[in-house]
N, C-alpha and C positions, 0 to 999 in steps of 0.2 A: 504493500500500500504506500503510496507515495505523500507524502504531505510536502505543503505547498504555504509559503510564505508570501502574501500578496502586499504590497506597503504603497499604499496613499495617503501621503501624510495630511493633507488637506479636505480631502474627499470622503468622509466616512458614508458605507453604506446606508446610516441609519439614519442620518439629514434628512430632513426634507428637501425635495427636489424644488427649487424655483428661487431661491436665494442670492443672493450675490455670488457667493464662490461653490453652489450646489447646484450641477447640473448634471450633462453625459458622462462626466469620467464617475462620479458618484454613481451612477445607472448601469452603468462598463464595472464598475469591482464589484455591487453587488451582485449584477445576473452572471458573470462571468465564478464569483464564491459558487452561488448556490448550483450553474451547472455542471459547475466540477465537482462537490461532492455529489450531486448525480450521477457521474462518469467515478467513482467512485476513491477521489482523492479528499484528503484532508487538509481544510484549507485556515489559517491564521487569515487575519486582518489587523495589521497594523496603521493607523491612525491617530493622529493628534488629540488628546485629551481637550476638550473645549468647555467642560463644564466641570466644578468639584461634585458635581449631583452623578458624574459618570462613573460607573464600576470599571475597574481595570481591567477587566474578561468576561466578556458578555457570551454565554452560548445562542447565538443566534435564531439559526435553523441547522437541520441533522448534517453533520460533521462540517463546520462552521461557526468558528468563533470571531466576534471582533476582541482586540486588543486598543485600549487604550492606552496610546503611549506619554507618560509625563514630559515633555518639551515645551520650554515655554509657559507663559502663564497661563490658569485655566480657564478661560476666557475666550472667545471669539479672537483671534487675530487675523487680517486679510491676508491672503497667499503670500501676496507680495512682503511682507513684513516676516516670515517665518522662516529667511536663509539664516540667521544667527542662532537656531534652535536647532540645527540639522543634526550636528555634530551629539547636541545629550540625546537627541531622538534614537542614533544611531548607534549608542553606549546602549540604554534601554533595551534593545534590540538585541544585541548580541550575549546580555545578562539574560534575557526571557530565553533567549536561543538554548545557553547553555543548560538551563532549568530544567529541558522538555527530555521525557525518558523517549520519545520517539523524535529521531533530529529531525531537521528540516531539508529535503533535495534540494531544493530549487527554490530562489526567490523570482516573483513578477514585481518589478517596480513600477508605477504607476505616477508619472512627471519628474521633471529633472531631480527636484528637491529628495525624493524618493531613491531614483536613482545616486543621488549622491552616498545616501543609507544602505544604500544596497551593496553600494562601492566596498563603502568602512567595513560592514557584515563580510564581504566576503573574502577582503583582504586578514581578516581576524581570526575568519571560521570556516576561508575556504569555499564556500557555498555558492555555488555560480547562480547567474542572474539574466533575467532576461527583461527588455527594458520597452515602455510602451513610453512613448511621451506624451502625448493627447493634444501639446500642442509646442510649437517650436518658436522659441526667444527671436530671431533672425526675420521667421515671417512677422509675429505679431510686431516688431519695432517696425518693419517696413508697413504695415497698414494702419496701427496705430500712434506711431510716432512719439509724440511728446505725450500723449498720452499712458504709454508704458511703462508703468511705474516700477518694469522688472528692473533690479541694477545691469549692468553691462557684463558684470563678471557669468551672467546665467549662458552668454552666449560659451565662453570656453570650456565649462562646465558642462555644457549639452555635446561639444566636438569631443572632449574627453571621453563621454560617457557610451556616444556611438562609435570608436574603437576599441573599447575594453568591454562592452555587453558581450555573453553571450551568443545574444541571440536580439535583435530590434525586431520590436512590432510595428510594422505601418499602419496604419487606418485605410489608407486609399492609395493609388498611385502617387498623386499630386503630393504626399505627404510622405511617401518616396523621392519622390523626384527633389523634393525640396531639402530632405536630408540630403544628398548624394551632392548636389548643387550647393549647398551654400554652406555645409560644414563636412563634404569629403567623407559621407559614410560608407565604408565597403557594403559593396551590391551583394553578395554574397553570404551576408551574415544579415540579410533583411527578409522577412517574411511577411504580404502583404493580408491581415486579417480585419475583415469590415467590424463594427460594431452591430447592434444588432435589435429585437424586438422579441417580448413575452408577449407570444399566442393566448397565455392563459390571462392577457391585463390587458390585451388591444384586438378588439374585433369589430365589425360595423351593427353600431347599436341603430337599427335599420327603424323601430318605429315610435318607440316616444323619446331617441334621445332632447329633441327642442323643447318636448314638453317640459320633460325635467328639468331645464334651464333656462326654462320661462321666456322660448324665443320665439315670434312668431314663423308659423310654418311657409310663409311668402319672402320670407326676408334673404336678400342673396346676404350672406353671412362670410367673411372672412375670418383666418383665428390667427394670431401670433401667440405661439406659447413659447416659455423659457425664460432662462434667464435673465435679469433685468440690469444689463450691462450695456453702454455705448455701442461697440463691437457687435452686437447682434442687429443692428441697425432699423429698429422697430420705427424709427422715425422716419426713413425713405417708406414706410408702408402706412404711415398718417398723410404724408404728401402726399404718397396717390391716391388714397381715400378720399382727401381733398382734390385731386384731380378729376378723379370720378363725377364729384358732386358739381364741380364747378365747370367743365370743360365736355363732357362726356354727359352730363343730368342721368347719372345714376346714381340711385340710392340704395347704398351699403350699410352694414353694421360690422365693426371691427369688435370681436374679440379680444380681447389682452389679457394673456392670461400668466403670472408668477407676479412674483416680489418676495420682499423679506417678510410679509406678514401674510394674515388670511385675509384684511382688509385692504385694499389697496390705499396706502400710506404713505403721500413722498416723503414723509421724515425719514421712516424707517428704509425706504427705499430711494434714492435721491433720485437715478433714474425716471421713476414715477412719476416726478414733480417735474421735471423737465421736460415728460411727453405732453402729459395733462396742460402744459402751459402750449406746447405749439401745438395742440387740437385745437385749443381755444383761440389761439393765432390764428390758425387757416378756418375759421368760422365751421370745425367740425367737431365739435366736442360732445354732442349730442347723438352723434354716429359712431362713437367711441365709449365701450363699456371695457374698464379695467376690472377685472376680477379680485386681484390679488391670488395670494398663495392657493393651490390647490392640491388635495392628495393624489397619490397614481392612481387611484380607483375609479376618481371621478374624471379624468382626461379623455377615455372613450369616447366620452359622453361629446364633451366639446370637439375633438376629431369629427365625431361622429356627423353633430349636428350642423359643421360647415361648409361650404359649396367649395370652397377653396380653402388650403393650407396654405398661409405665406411666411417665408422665412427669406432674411434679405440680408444677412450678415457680411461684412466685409470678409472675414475671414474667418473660416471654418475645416478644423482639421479632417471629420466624419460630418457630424451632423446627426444625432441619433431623433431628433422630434421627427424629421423627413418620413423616416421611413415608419414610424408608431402611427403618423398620418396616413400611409399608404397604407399598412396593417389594416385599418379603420374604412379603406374604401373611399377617403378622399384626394382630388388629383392637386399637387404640390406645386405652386410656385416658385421656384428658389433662385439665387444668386448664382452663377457658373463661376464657385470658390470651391477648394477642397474636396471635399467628398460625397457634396450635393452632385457634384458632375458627374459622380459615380452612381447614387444614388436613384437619382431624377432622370429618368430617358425624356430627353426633351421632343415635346408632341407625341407620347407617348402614354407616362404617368403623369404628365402636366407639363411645365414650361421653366425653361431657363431664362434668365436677363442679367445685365449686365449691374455687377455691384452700385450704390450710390448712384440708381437712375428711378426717379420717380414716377418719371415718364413712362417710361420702355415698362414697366411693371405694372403703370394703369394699363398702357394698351392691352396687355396680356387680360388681366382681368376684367376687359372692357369684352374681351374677344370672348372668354372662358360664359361670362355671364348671358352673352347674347348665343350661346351656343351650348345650351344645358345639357343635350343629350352627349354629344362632344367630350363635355366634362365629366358628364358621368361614364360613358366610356374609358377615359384618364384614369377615375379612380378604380375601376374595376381590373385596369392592367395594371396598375400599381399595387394592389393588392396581391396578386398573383406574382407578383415577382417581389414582394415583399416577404411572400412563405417562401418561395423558391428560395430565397439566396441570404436570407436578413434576419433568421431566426436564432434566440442566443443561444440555442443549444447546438445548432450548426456552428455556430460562431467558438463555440466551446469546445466544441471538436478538436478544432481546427488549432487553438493555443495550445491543446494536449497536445496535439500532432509535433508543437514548437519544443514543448518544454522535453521530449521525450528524445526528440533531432539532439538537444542540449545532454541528457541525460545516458543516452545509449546511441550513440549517434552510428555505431556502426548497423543497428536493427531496427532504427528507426522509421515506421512507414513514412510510405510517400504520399503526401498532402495531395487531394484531388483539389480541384478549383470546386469556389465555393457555385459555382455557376453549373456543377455538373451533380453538386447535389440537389435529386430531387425532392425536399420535403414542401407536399404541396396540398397538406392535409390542410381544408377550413373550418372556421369557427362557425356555425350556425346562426 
């Protein structure tokens, strides 16, 4: 039996998803824990301790612990503020390591700060590692700029880290290509494995989802769900709401749906407060329901109940909302960034446009709207190639397939592409 070290120091699977720094990679360690001890490994979770109310070994679900690591005060600290705690994170680590009557094979480090942990652990105890990044210092400076509040040292730190892994996990091509290209990773020690969607948490809730969220059933409905960060660019999808209404005379209702709270709060959410003020700019604020936080149980439901998914982020490593949309039967919108390209067959499950155009993204849903059946053909192929290739337990597969290449590398099977696996069973 193999046990299996997973370390996200920022991303515990237990967060709520929709927060400031709780998103895909948080969604990526949990379903990626729980389908591995289905495929029958034993799996640790290592994570930053953020509250004194946290127990330091949480038994999860079956063969699945989270570990709370003490680094740092116990307290919420943003990402970016947590490279000075690396170092006791990584002490921590290697004390719990030696404690365990069953070692540890293999660590999965989950972003650079992780990787860096993984580094100390395995220089101490040995313990090779294999490394996902979720997202790369070199792009986010090049699209976010001054707004990157990573230090500069995270870029040498990431080139250190993709010649001494292992084994690297890509998310997409694009996020190959961009390792290879701008920090020199050997092609050969990269394995390209998508992110993915629970069949058993996203299906198309086909006839009261609107009711349940008090929408009427006439309304062409858009959703932006996620994250409430600059970077996922929810504001080029109020401009064209506003285009819509102003240039186009259609009338939409946007969706918006995370934040830090369950109320939508721009204190608590600054983001929030920034949207909320240019809806009321472009005379659309009335066309704009912000949700606030919501659980994974209830997401279906808003998938469900919208004509279109929009997602419009400058930069995006995967993109895991994309495809929980297409799960659901709605056809996606998105930016031609990252792993949307991979994700979104454009004119197929919906449509690509170009990052930062507000324009080019009404016309699409100018076109999607006046062509209903169209669109719901969109989501109907999107769904299908969403079980086809996007399920995490394919996707789970597929990291065993990595961690084992690392482990036994001379008996190691050969990884089929995830496009040849056919799991194409539906949810009713």
């Amino acid at each position: 039996m193999r046990k299996i070290a997973l370390i996200s120091e920022h991303a515990s699977p237990l967060a709520l998803i929709g927060s400031t720094d709780s998103g895909g990679q948080n969604v990526y360690v949990a379903q990626i824990a729980r389908q591995l001890a289905r495929l029958g490994y034993l799996v640790d979770i290592f994570t930053r301790r953020d509250s004194e109310f946290q127990e330091q070994v949480v038994d999860w679900v079956p063969g699945v612990r989270v570990i709370h690591v003490p680094a740092g005060p116990a307290h919420f600290v943003p990402k970016e503020a947590m490279l000075p705690f690396m170092e006791q994170f990584g002490r921590f680590v290697i004390r719990f390591a030696r404690r365990q009557k069953l070692p540890y094979d293999l660590m999965h480090a989950n972003f650079f700060m992780s990787g860096m942990v993984a580094r100390q652990v395995r220089k101490s105890l040995g313990i090779p590692f294999v490394m996902t990044f979720h997202a790369l210092g070199r792009v986010r400076r090049l699209n976010q700029k001054e707004a990157d509040a990573f230090p500069d040292i995270r870029f040498a730190i990431e080139e250190r880290l993709m010649q001494e892994a292992d084994r690297i996990i890509a998310e997409c091509p694009q996020d190959q290509a961009d390792m290879e290209q701008l920090y020199g990773a050997p092609t050969e020690r990269i394995d390209i494995v998508p992110c993915g969607f629970d069949p058993d948490e996203f299906w198309p809730v086909t006839l009261d989802a609107r009711q349940q969220l008090g929408l009427g059933q006439d309304e062409f409905i858009l959703l932006q769900l996620g994250r409430m960060v600059p970077r996922k660019g929810v504001d080029n999808v109020i401009r064209a709401l506003a285009i819509l209404k102003h240039q186009y005379q259609v009338r939409a209702r946007l969706l918006v749906v995370g934040g830090n709270a369950e109320q939508p709060d721009p204190i608590a959410t600054p983001e929030l407060g920034r949207l909320m003020a240019l809806a009321q700019t472009l005379d659309v604020e009335d066309a704009v329901t912000f949700t606030g936080q919501r659980r994974r149980e209830q997401l279906r439901y808003y998938y469900s109940a919208a004509n279109v998914f929009v997602t419009t982020p400058w930069y995006e490593p995967f993109g895991i909302t994309p495809v929980e949309a297409m799960a659901c039967g709605t056809p996606v919108v998105g930016t031609a960034v990252g792993g949307i390209k991979t994700t979104v067959v454009d004119g197929e499950t919906g449509c690509l446009v170009p990052p930062n155009d507000p324009e080019a993204l009404a016309e699409k849903l100018v076109w999607l709207q006046r062509h209903p059946h169209i669109a719901q053909r969109m989501g109907w192929a999107g769904m299908r190639r969403a079980y086809q290739h996007f399920t995490w337990r394919n996707v789970a597969t597929h990291i065993a397939a990595v961690y084992e290449s690392v482990l036994e590398p001379a008996t190691a099977y050969v990884m089929q592409p995830l496009a040849a696996s056919g799991e194409v069973s539906l949810r009713s």
